[in-house]
N, C-alpha and C positions, 0 to 999 in steps of 0.2 A: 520553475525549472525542474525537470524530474532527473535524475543523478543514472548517469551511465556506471556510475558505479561502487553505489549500493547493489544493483543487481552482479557486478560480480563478484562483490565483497559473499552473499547470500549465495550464490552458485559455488565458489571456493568453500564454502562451510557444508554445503550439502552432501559435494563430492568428498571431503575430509568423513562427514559421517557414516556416510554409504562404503569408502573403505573398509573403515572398522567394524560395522555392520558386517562386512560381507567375513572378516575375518571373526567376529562373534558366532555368526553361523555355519562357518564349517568346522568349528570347532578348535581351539587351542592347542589341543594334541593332535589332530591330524596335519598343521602348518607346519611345513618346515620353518628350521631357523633363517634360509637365505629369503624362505616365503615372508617369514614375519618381519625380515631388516627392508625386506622392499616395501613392505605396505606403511613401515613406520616411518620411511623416509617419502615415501609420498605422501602421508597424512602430513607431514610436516612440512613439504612443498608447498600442497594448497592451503596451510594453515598460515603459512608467511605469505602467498600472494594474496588471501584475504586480508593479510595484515595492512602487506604494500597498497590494496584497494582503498582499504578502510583510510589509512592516510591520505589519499589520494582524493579521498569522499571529502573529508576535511577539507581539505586546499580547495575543492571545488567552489564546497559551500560558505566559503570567507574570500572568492573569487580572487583565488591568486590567481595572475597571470600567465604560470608557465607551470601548470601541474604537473607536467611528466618529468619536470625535473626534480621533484618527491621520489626519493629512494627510501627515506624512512623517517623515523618521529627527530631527528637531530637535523635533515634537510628541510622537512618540512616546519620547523620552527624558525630557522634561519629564514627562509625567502618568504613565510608570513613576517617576519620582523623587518624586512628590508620593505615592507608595505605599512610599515607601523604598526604591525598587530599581533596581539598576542592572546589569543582565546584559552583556555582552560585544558582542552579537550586537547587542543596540538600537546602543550606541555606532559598532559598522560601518559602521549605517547610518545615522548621522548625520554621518561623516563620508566619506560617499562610499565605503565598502567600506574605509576604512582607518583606522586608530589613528590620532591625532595624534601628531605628534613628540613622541620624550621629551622631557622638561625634566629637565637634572640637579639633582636633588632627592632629598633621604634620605627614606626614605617605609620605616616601620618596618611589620612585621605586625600587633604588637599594640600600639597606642600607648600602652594603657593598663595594660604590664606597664614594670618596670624592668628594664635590660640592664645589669647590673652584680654584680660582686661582691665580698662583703663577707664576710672571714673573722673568726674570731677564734681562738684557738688557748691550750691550758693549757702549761705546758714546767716542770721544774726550774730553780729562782733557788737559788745558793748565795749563804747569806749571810754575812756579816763574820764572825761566831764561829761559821763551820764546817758550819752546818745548812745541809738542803736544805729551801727551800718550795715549793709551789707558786706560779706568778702567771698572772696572764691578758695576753694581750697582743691587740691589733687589729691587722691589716693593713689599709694604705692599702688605700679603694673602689677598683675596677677597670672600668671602662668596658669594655664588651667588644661593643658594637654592632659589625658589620660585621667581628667575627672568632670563634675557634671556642676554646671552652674544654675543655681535655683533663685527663686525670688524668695523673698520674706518672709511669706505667709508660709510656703512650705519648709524654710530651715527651722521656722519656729515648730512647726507641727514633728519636724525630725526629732527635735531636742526633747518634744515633751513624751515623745516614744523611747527615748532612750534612759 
């Protein structure tokens, strides 16, 4: 599916450059000042409807349903999120081309799995008159969120490096 509009997002940039172009080449001192507030505030027209486009390309291409109703990166976050979705690039633009600060906050992958382990293990019990039995025993659960669980062979090789 080719994007109606990416091509206006790219036409809004071009006429923004061909502005200032055209004010580069007649020179800085020949502009008047009512000349240079109108070219500033047109460079800054097509610079916000490329912006409005450029959102608008977004919602296309994660096919929200009712693009034109995109005014800007806080609309277009909402009505991808009323679709369940929340891409990277909307979020950009809703905060001005940038992430918001992290908050330090545990924020797991899969919330809804357990990070934990829980062993159990058979061994030889010798008993009062001499026999061996078998018994089962548990190990204490192990919380392991935020560290890395190894076999054997490798804690041992960590210990002899340390």
């Amino acid at each position: 599916m080719v994007s109606t509009y990416i091509s206006a997002v790219n036409q809004k940039l071009l006429f923004a450059r061909q502005l200032l172009q055209m004010v580069e080449s007649a020179g800085i001192t020949s502009v008047s000042s009512h000349q240079a507030a109108a070219v500033t505030q047109s460079v800054v027209v097509q610079l916000h409807q490329a912006w409005l486009w450029h959102c608008r390309n977004v919602a296309e291409s994660y096919k929200l349903k009712e693009v034109e109703l995109v005014t800007d990166g806080d609309s277009l976050v909402a009505l991808l999120a009323q679709q369940n979705k929340c891409p990277g690039e909307a979020t950009e633009l809703q905060f001005g081309g940038q992430f918001p600060e992290r908050r330090p906050q545990k924020q797991v992958k899969f919330p809804q799995e357990a990070r934990a382990c829980f062993a159990v293990a058979r061994r030889d019990k010798r008993n009062p008159d001499g026999s061996i039995s078998q018994e089962g025993i548990i190990m204490e659960p192990v919380d392991y969120t935020s560290r890395t669980v190894v076999g054997r062979k490798r804690y041992e090789q960590k210990l002899r490096m340390s």
